[in-house]
C-alpha positions in Angstrom: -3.4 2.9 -1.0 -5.5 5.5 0.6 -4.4 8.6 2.5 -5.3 11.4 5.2 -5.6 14.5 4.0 -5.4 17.3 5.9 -6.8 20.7 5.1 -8.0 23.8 7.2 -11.9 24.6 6.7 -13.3 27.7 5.6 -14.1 28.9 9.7 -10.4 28.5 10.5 -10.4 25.1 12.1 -9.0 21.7 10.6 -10.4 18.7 9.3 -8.8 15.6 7.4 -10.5 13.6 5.2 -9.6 9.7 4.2 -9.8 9.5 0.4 -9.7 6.0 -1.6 -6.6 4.6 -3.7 -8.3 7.2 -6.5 -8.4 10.0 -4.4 -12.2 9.8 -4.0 -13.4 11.0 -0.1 -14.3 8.0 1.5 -15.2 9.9 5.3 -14.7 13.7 6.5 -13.2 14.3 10.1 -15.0 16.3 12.3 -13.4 20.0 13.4 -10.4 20.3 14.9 -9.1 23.5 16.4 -5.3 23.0 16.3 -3.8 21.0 13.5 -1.8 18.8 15.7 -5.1 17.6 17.5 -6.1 16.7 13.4 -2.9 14.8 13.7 -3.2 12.8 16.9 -6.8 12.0 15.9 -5.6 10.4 12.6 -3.2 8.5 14.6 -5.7 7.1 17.1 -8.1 6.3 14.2 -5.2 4.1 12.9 -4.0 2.8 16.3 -7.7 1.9 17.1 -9.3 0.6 13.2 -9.6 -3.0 15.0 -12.1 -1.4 17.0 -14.2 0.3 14.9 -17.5 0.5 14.3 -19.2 1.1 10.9 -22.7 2.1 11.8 -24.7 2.0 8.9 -27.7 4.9 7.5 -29.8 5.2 5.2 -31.2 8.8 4.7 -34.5 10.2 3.8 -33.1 11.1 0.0 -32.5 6.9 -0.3 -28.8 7.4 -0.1 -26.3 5.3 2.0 -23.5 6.4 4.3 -22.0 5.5 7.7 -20.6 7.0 10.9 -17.5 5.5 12.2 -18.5 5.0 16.0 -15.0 4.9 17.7 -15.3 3.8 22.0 -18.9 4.7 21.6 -18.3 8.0 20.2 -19.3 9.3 16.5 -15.5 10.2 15.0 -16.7 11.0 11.4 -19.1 10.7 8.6 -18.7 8.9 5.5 -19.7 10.9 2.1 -22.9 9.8 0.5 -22.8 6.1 -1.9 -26.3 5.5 -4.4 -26.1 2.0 -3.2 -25.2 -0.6 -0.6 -22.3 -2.3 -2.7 -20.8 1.0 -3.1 -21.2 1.8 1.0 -19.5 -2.0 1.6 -16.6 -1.1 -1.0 -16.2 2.4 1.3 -15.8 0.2 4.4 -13.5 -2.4 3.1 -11.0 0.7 1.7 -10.8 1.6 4.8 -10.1 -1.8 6.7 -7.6 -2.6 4.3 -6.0 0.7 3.6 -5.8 2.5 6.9 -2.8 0.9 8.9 -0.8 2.0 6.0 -2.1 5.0 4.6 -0.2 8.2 4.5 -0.6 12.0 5.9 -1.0 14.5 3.2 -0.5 18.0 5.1 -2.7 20.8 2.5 -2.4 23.6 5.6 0.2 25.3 4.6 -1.1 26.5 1.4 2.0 25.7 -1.0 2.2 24.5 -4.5 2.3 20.7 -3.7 3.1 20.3 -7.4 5.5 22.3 -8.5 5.9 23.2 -12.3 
């Protein structure tokens, strides 16, 4: 199963990122200035996956990624894959993995595993 992660950026704001069932990033948020915006986005990014979007790129360096168009506005970015397959396999974690992933909060800068 995948999951959210959310984590504050290096300029203060907050971003989440939704990583695969092996904790790879799949796609990176944009910036959110409070965390409970970071929060409501993931929600309506659940709420609205039917709905989606998965525009597809191919960038000058001949790698693939995507940008998750959501009511005709980019949400996010997907990371960079070396090939097609790999891109489809990023989508299809998503579709299937989304309605029941979970929030991971990493804001609050405490040991998450403890000793």
């Amino acid at each position: 199963m995948g999951a959210f992660v959310i984590s504050k950026r290096f300029d203060e704001y907050y971003k989440f990122v939704f990583t695969s069932r092996k904790g790879k990033a799949i796609f990176t948020s944009f910036r959110y200035e409070l965390k409970f915006e970071c929060e409501e986005g993931i929600e309506y990014f659940k709420n609205a996956i039917d709905t989606v979007v998965f525009e597809k790129v191919k960038s000058a360096g001949g790698k693939y990624f995507f940008k998750i168009i959501l009511e005709q506005t980019h949400f996010a970015t997907s990371r960079k894959y070396n090939t097609e397959l790999l891109l489809e396999k990023g989508i299809k974690e998503i579709q299937n993995y989304t309605h029941k992933a979970e929030i991971l909060d990493f804001t609050l800068n405490e040991v998450v595993f403890p000793e």
